[in-house]
MARKOL-54291 format. One record per residue (C-alpha): z, x, y; residue number from 1. Coordinates in steps of 0.02 Angstrom, whole numbers, plus 50000, padded with zeros to 5 digits. Last residue first. Layout:
N
Z|X|Y|NUM
...
//
This chain:
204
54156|54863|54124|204
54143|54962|54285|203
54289|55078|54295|202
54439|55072|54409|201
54570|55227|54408|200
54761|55219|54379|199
54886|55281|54467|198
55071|55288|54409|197
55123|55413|54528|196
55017|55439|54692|195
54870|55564|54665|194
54735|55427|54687|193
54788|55380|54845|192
54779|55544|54932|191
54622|55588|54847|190
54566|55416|54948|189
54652|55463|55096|188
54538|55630|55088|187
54389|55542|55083|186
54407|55409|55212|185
54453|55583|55339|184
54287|55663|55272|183
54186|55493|55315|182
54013|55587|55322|181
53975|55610|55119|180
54046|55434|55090|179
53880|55371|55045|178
53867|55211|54979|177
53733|55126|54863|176
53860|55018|54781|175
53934|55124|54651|174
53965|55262|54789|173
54106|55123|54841|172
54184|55155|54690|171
54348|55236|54777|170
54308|55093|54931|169
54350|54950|54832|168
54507|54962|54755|167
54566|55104|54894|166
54578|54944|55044|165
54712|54856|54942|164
54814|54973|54878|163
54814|55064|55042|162
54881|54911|55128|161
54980|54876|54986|160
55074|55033|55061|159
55088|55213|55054|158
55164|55334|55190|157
55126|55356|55385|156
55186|55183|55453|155
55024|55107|55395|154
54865|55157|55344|153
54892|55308|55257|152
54886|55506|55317|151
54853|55473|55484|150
54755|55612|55589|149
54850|55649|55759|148
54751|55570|55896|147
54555|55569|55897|146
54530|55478|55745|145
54560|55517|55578|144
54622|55376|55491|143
54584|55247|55590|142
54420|55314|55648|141
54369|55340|55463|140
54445|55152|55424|139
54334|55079|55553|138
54165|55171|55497|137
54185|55109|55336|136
54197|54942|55397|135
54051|54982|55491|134
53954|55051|55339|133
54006|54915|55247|132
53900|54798|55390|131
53769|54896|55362|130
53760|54889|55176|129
53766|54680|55204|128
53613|54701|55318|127
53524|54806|55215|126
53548|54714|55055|125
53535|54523|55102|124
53332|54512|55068|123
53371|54613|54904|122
53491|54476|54867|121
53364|54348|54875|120
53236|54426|54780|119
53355|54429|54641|118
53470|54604|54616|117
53552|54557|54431|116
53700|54622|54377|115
53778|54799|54433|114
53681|54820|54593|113
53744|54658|54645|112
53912|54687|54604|111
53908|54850|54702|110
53845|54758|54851|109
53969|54621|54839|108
54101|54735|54831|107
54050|54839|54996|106
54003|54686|55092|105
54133|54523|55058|104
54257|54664|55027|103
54253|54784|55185|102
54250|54636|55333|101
54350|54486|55301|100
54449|54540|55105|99
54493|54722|55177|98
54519|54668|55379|97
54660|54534|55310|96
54717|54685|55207|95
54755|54813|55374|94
54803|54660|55476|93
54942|54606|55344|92
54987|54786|55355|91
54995|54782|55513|90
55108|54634|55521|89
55241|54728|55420|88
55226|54865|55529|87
55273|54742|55674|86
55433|54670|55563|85
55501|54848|55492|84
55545|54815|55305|83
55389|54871|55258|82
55292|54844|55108|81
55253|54985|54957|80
55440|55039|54960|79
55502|54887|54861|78
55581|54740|54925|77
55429|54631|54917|76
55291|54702|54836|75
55251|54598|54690|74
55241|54444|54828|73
55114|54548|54953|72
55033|54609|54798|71
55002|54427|54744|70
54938|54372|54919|69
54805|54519|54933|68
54734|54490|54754|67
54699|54290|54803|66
54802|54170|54662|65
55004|54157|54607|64
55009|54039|54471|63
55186|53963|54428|62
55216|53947|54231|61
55413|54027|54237|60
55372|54192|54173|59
55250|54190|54319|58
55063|54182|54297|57
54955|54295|54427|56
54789|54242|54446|55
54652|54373|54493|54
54533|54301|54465|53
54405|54161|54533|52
54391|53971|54506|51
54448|53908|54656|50
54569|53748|54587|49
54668|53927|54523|48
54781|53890|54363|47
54724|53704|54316|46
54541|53787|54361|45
54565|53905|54205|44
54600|53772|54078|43
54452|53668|54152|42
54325|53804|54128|41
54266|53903|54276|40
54334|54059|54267|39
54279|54072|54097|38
54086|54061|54160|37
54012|54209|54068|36
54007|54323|54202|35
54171|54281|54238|34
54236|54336|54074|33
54422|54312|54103|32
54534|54456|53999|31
54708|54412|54006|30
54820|54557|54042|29
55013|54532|53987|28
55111|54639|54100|27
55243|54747|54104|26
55313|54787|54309|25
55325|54982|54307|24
55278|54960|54478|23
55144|55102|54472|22
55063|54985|54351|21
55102|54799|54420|20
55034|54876|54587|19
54857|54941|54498|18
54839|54811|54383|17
54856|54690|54554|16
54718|54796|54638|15
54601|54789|54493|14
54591|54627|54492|13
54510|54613|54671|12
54418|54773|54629|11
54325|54678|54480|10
54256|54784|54337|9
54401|54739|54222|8
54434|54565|54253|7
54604|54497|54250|6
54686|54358|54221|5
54864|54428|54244|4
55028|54379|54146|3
55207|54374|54158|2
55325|54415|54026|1
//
């Protein structure tokens, strides 16, 4: 069976549950207190030299690290990743923008919130809730733009695309945010949510 070191709070984790779930892939889950330095301990680092989960163990011992690569791999030949080469690509553009622009400010903002908000975090807020806002602000015009609205990211039906960009944007209110004005955001994300085998992402 393969396993994932996991973290229950963490979006990037959450993402790979989320795939192995509506995959009906089983799963050992490995809890990895990274709050408490487990990432970091030699045994871990042997897995992922960077120290951060998810890490996806094959039956076979291979480790599979970064959430966006592992559900690429989980969902090859399956109906959550193209077979179509350009749509392909845009997915890879769709998650590339999720870990460059939305998760390095929504996430970290909600993490923040949820641990410890130093002096020089609080100095970092605005301008990291700003830049969310934009990324935000992308996906609304994506999705409901001034052409027909879209109803997913990519090729008009549910992808790892979606997987990826939903983890952190349904607790996005945990962060501070606001999704009162992104109407077209919201509706993707009950969208999302109602697809079989969903599950939802709690802080721990």
């Amino acid at each position: 069976m393969i396993r994932l070191y996991d973290y229950l709070s963490s979006g990037n984790a959450y993402k790979v549950r989320l795939l192995l779930t509506q995959l009906a892939i089983p799963f050992e889950r490995i809890d990895v207190d990274i709050l408490a330095g487990a990432s970091r301990t030699p045994a871990f680092l042997a897995k992922n030299l960077n120290g951060r989960i998810p890490v996806l163990e094959l039956e076979d011992g291979r480790c599979l690290s970064e959430s966006d690569a592992i559900l690429f791999y989980l969902a090859e030949g399956t109906p959550f990743l193209p077979n179509d080469r350009f749509e392909r690509a845009q997915v890879l553009q769709w998650m590339f923008f999720e870990q460059y622009s939305h998760e390095p400010n929504i996430a970290t903002v909600r993490f923040w919130m949820h641990t410890e908000m130093t002096p020089e975090r609080h100095a970092q807020l605005e301008r990291k809730r700003a830049l969310g806002y934009a990324a935000l602000e992308v996906m609304e015009r994506h999705l409901g733009g001034s052409q027909a609205a879209r109803r997913y990211f990519v090729a008009d039906r549910y992808t790892i695309a979606d997987t990826a960009l939903y983890a952190y944007t349904h607790v996005a209110p945990e962060g501070g945010f606001d999704l009162e004005r992104f109407s077209a955001v919201r509706s993707w994300l009950e969208r999302v949510a109602a697809q079989p085998g969903h599950i939802p992402l709690t802080l721990a």
